[in-house]
N, C-alpha and C positions, 0 to 999 in steps of 0.2 A: 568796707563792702564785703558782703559774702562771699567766698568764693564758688558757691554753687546755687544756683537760683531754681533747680530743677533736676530730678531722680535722671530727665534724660541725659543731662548735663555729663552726671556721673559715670555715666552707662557708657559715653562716646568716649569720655576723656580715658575713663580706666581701661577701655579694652583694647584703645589705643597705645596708652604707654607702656602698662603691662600686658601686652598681648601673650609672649611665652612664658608669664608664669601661672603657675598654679594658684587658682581660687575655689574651688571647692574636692574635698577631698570624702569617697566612699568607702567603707566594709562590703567587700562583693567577695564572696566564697574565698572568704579566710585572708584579704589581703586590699590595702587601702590602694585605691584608685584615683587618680587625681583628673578633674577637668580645668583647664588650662584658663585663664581671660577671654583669649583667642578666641578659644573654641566655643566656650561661653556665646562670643557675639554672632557666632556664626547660627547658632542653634534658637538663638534671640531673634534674630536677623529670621531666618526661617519660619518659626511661628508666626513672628509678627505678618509675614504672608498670609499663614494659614489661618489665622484668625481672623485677617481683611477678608479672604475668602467664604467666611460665615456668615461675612455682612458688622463685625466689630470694627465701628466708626468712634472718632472723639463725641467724647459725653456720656458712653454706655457704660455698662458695667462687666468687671467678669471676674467670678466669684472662686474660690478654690478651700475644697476642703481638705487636708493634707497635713501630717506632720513633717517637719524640716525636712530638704530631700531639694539637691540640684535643679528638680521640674519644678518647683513651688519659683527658685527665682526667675528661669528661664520664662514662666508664664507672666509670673509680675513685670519683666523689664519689656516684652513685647507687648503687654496690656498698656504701661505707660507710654511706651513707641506708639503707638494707636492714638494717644491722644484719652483712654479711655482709665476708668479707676478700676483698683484691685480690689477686690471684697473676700478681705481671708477669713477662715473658719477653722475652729480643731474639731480632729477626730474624735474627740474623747467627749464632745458636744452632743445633746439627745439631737434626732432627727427631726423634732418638734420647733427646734431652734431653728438647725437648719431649715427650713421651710418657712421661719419665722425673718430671719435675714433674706433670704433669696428674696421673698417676695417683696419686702420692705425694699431694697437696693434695687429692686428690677433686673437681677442680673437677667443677661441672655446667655452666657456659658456660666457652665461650672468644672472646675478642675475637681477629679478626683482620683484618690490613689490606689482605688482595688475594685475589684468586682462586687465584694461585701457592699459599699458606702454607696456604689452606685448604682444598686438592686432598696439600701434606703431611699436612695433621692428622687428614682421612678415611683416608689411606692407614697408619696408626696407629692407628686408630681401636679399633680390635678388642683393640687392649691397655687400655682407657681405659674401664671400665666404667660409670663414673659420668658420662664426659660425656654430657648429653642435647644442646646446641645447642653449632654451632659458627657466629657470629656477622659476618658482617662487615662492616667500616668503610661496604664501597661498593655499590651496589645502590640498587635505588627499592624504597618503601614499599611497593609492591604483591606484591614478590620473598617467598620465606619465608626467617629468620632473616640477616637486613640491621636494621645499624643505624635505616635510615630506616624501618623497618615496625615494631619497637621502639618507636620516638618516636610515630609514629601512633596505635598501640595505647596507648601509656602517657598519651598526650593523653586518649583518647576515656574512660581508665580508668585515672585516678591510684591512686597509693600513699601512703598518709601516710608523711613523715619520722621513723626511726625513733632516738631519740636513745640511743645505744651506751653503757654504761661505760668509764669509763680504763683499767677492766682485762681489754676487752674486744678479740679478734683483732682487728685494723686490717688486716693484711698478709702475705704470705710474702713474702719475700724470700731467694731463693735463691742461695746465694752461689757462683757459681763455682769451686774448690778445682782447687788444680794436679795434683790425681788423683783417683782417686773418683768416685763420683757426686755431684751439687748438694748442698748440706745447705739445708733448709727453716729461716731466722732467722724466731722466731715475734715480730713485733712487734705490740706492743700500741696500742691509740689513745693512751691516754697514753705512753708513751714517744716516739714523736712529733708528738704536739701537744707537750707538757714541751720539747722538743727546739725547736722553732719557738717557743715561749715562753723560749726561753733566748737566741734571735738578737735578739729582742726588747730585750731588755736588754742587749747588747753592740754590737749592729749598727748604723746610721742610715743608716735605709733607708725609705723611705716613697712613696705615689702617685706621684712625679714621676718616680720610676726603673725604667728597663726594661732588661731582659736580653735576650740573645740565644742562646737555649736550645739547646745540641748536647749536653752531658752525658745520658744515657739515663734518663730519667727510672725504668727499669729495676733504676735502681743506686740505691742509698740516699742518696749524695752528691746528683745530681740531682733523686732526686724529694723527698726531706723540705727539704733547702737552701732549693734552689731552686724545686721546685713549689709544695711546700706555703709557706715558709716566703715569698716575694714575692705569692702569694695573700694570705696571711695580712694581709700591710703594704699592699695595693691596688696593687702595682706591678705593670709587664705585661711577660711573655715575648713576644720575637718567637722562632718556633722557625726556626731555620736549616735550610736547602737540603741543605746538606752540609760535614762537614768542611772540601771543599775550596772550596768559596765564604763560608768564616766573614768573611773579608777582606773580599769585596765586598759581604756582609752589613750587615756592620758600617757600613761606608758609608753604608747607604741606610737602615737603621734608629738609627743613631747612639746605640747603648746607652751607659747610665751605668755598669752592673755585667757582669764577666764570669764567668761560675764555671766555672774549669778543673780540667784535672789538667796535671803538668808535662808531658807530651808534648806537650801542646799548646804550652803557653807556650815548649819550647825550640825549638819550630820556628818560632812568632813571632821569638823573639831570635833565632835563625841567619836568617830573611828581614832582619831589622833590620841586622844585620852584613854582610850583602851586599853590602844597600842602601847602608850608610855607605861600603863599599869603593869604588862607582862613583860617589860625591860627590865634586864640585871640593873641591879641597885647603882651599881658606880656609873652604866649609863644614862641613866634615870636622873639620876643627882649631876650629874655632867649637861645632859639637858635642859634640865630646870635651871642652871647658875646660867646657862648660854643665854636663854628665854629671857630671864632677869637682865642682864647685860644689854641682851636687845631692846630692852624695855628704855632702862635707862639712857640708850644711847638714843632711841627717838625723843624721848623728852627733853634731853639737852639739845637735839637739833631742832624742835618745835619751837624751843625759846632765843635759839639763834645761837647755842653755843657749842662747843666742840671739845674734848675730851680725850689727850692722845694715848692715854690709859685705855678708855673705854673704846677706841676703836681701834688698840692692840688687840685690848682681848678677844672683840667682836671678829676678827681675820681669824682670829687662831679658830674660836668656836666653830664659825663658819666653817669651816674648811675641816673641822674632824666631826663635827658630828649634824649640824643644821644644814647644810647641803645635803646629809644624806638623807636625813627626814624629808625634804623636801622634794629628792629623786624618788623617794618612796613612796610618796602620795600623789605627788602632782606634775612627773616629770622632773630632768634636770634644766629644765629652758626657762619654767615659767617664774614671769618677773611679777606680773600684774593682774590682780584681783579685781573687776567690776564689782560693784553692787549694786540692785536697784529693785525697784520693787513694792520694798517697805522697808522700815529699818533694821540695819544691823545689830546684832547687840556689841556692846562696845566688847564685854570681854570676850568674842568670840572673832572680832575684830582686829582685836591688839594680841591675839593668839596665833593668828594667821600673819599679821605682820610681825611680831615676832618672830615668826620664822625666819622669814626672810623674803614671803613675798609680800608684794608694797599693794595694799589694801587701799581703793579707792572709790568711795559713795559717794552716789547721787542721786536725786531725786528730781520726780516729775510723773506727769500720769500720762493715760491718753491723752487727754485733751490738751495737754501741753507737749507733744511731738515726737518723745517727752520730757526729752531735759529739759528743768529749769534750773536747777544748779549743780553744780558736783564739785569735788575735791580733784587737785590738781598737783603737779610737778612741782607748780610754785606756788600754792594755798592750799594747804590739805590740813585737816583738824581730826584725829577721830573721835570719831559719836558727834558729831558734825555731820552733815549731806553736802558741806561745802556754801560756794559761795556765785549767784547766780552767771549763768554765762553768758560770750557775750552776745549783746544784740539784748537783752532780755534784765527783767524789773521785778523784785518782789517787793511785795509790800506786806506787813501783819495790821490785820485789821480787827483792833483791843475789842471796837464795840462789836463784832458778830459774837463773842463767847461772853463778856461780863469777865473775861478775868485782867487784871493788870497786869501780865505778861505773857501770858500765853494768848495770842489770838489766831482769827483763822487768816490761811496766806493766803496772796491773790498775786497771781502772776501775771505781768503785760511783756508784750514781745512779741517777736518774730514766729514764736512756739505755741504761740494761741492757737486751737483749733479754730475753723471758720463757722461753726457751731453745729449741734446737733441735726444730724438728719430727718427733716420732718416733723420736729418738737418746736414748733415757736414758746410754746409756754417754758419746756423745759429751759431753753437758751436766755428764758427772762428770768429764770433763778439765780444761773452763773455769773452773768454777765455783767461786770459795774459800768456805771454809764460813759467811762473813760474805757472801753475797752478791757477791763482787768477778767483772767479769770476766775470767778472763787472755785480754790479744790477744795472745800469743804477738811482739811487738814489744817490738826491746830498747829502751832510754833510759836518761836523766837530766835531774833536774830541778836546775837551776839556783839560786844564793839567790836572786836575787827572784821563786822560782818557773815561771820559761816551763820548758816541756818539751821537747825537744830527744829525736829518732828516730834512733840509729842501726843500726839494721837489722831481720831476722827473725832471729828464734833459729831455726829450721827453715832457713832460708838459711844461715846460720853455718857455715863447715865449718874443718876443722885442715887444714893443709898438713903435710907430713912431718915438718917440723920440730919440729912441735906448737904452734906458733901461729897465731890462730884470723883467720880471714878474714872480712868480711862484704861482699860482691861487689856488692852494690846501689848502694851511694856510688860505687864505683868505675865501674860502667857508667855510670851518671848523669853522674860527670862524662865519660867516653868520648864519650856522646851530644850533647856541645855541640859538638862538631864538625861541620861544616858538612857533609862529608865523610862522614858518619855515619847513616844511618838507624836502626841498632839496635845492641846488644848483649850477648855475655853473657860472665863472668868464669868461667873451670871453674880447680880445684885441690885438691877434697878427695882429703885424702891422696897429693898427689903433691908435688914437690921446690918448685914453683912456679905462679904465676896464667900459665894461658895464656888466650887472647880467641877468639871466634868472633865476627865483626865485620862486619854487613852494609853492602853499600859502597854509597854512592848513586852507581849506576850513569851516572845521565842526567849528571850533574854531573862523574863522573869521565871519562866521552866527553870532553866537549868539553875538560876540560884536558889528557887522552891525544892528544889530535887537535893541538892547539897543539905536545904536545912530540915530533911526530912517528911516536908511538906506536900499532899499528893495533888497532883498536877493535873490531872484527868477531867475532872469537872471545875471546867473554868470559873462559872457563878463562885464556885464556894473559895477558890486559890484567889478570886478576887477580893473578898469579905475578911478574908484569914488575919486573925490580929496582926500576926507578924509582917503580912504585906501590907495591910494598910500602914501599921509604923513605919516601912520602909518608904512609902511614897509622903510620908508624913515628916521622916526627915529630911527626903529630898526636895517638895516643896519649902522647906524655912529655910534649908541651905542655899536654894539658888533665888530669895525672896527679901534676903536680909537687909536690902536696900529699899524693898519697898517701905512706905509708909504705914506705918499700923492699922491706921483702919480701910486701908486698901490690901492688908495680906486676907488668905483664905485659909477662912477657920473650919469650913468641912468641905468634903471633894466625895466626887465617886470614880471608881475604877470603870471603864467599861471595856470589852474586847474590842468592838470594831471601831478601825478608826474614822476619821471624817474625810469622802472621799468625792471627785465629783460626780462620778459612779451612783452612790447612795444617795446624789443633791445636799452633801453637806458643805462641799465645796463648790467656789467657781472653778473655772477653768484656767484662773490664773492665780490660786491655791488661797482664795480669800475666804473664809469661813462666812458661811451663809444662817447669819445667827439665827436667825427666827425661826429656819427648817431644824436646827440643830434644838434648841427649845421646844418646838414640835414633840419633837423625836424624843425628849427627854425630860418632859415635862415632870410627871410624877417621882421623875428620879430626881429632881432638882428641890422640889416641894420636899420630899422626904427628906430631905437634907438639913429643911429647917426645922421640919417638926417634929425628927427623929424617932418615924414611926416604921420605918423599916432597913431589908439590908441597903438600898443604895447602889446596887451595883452597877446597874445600867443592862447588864448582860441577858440574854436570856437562860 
């Protein structure tokens, strides 16, 4: 049986038994701040008044646009006290969307976190019929519709806790889609709570472990994992600054757990490979035999064996030189690497557990809670996603792809969403007649079961040849290059894979500058024989495993990279091919007919 049937379940138990510790933790003028369980429920407790007092009953909605930040959960856990679902949104989303969700869910509140977002949300207003209050983070208690006049009023005029069924709306969760508009995943409280009761039983993770929270709590990954799911076990988030101080973060709150996605991790491992480059030789080479020795000593414990050589030598290493790499990147605490998202790459994988900290992937989407599998304490494989958890079923189905091992997965369980909001048609795509849900994700599972991702059937395309491509492995590995900010694989239906290849700019200056090369007019530093050779040995260096006629025989350099900004990305960093082809149409064509520079640039 589960041990949580319900987010409010979570909500009682945790602020109950860890009431005096610390769960989330802020940067407020130069110095982190901590809010306790406790005090958590008290401020829960509060709203949850203050939004009875706006007239939020079980069955509504209440929407919140906000990056990670203590009030994003504060609203979430009094919205599910309500009886009522969360409808999250990111900042970094056009207004258009917004407007596009609000209305779709029906919210009657929305949370927002500044004056800026909610001068957009009036200015939309008038499409949005059911919102009554637009809500925000910041304000005094005496302002109208401020958090802090909410809390006031929910003080002076509680709400009883209203205890939800498992089969009752918990959430929208709107899934970004590379065209279209959002689709509404309608998830239920049991489906994740089920879902945090399944980390339960795979995971060891308890009070003493803190995270350092940048995944969007927006996204499914983030908020059930990691929000709900280290709530759950008393352990406390620090929410980070920003992507770009995750580093000096990490420093100063010294986490034990990281929950990423590969982006992040491989710009960790290209900082780490820099770093090793500008180390004294005998450090360097002391590194490297440590790295190897860790190597080998996982693969002697993968096949069940043990080695009192190699785990002398691994204490010694440890301890003179891989601890201190590891205080130097990522704190001295941290044990344990999430991943999720999309796939890791294995060597950027087995680089990070080399280290020393223990690298564990899993897979699932929205629509599945989202775990459907992951790698464990006691089933871990890398370059695996693991092995499904429990409560939950996967199946590869050969006949959606025509190949003989690689099919699409279909997942049954407890982690099924309860389907799309308002899409009858869409829910009769996913759905097998047993309940299964297709992710439209190919794979194969392995004999001792891990599951293993190799691509999207919607990304899959034929080259002219008639053999089939799947461009995600390929850019992935592309992206470990140092030299590399982004990119994307194009070839359906044409003779061969060509690259559209965003160049890190800053990086390739100062090496342009060393080789004499002028820097000033980007078009032309991007065309320049010598740089294109250089991204021409970087691509075959980090490609040698693909298959021949899946590598890329021409590319183009372009300056700007692909953002969600520009609409080339989602909001949960998934490249939006069709805009991206848009955009670079004639640059792509030139590529085959070699009728100009290619650069992409203006």
């Amino acid at each position: 049986m589960p041990k949580f049937d319900t987010l409010v379940e979570i909500f009682t138990e945790s602020t109950k038994r860890y009431a005096q510790s610390p769960l989330f933790g802020e940067k407020r003028d130069g110095e982190w701040r901590w809010l306790t369980y406790g005090a958590f429920k008290e401020k829960v407790d509060a709203l949850r008044g203050g939004l009875a007092g706006l007239g939020v009953k079980a069955g509504d909605r209440v929407a919140v646009i906000s990056n990670n930040r203590a009030e994003w959960a504060i609203g979430a856990y009094a919205t599910y006290s309500l009886g009522a679902a969360y409808v999250p949104m990111y900042e970094s989303q056009h207004s258009k969307e917004w407007a596009y969700i609000l209305n779709d869910c029906g919210a009657s509140i929305c949370f927002v976190p500044n004056e800026k977002i909610r001068a957009k949300i009036q200015e939309v207003r008038g499409e949005i019929p059911t919102l009554q209050h637009v809500v925000s983070f910041g304000g005094t208690d005496t302002e109208s519709d401020t958090l802090a006049a909410l809390l006031r009023r929910g003080m002076e005029t509680p709400a009883p806790l209203v205890k939800p069924a498992k089969t009752d709306l918990a959430g929208l969760i709107y899934t970004s889609g590379t065209t279209g508009n959002p689709k509404g995943v309608r998830l239920s409280h049991g489906n994740m709570a089920n879902n945090v009761s399944a980390m339960h039983e795979v995971l060891e993770i308890g009070p003493k472990d803190r995270s350092l929270s940048f995944l969007p709590w927006a996204h499914s990954f983030g908020q059930v994992v990691e929000l709900h799911g280290l709530f759950s076990m008393g352990a406390s988030l620090a929410v980070a600054e920003s992507v770009e101080k995750l580093l000096a973060n990490m420093a100063e709150i010294e986490p034990t757990l990281i929950f990423s996605v590969p982006r992040v991790f491989n710009k960790l491992y290209a900082g780490l490979n820099k770093k090793m480059e500008g180390m004294p030789a005998i450090r360097r080479t002391l590194l490297t035999a440590a790295m190897a020795n860790a190597a080998k000593r996982r693969n002697l414990n993968d096949n069940g064996h043990r080695s009192l050589v190699v785990e002398a030598l691994h204490n010694v290493y440890d301890r003179v030189v891989l601890s201190k790499v590891r205080a130097t990147f990522f704190g001295p605490k941290l044990k344990y690497a999430f991943s999720g998202g999309a796939a890791i790459s294995r060597e950027v994988a087995e680089f990070i557990d080399n280290i020393g900290v223990t690298v564990y992937e899993g897979y699932g989407l929205t629509e599945t809670s989202p775990i459907a599998t992951a790698n464990s304490p006691a089933a871990r494989r890398i370059g695996s996603v693991g092995k499904p958890i429990p409560g939950t079923r996967v199946v590869i189905d050969l006949e959606a792809t025509g190949d003989p091992k690689n099919g699409e997965i279909v997942v049954h369980g407890h982690n099924v969403m309860q389907g799309y909001y308002n899409l009858p048609e869409e829910n009769d795509k996913v759905f097998t007649s047993d309940g299964g849900f297709r992710t439209g994700d190919m794979g194969f599972i392995d004999a001792d079961g891990f599951l293993f991702i190799t691509g999207r059937i919607k990304e899959q395309y034929k080259l002219e040849n008639g053999k089939y491509v799947v461009p995600v492995p390929i850019e992935e590995a592309i992206k470990l290059s140092p030299w590399v900010l982004n990119v994307m694989v194009h070839g359906a239906n044409r003779p061969f894979n060509v690259a559209l290849v965003v160049a890190d700019l800053e990086k390739l200056k100062v090496w342009a500058k060393e080789k004499g090369i002028a820097v000033d007019a980007v078009p032309s530093l991007l065309t320049h024989p010598d740089v294109k050779a250089l991204y021409r040995d970087e691509i075959a260096k980090h490609t040698q495993e693909i298959k021949g006629y899946e590598r890329v025989r021409d590319f183009a350099l372009v300056a700007e990279d692909f953002t969600v900004d520009n609409g080339l990305l989602t909001p949960k960093m998934s490249l939006k091919r069709r805009n991206v082809v848009a955009q670079y149409e004639s640059t792509l064509d030139e590529l085959y007919t070699g009728t100009g520079p290619a650069t992409g640039a203006d």
